[in-house]
C-alpha positions, 0 to 999 in steps of 0.5 A: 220734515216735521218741526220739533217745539215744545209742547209746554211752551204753547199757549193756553187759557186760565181762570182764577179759581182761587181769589184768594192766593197770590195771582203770581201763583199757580195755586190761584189758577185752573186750566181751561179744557182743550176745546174751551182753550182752542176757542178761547186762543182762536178768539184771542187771535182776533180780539173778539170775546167769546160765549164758551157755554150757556153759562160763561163769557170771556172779555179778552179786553178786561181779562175777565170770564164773566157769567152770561146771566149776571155780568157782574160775577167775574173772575180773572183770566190769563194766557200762560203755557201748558207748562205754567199759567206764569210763562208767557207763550211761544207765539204762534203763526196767524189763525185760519179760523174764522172766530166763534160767535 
């Protein structure tokens, strides 16, 4: 028997694109691409940052996506929902996944 949930409530990944709206607003945020998101959660799950591409880095221990080729240019990232990037996730079971590296 399949289990229903809700879709909206799944996690996924944002980075703010926006520094200068309020971070409690969706106006500030953008949605990761499937792909990015299934590495980021799967990373997330232990705790390792993660190289999305040649040109960007996620630190899961300071919240940040920083460009791999100057670590100084960062931008803020957060876990919220397909639904809104402000509702926290559903959680999901443990990942079987070894994490990307």
């Amino acid at each position: 028997r399949k289990r229903s949930f809700d879709e909206a409530t799944l996690p996924h990944w944002y980075w703010q694109h926006n520094e200068d709206a309020d971070p409690d607003t969706e106006a500030a945020w953008t949605a990761y691409g499937a792909a990015e998101n299934e590495r980021l959660e799967r990373n997330f799950a232990v705790k390792k940052a993660v190289r999305l591409n040649s040109t960007y880095c996620v630190s899961f221990e300071h919240n940040i996506q920083y460009r791999a080729d100057d670590p100084a240019k960062q931008r803020a990232v957060r876990r919220g929902t397909r639904g809104s990037v402000l509702r926290e996730p559903a959680e999901r079971g443990p990942v079987s996944r070894e994490p990307s590296k």
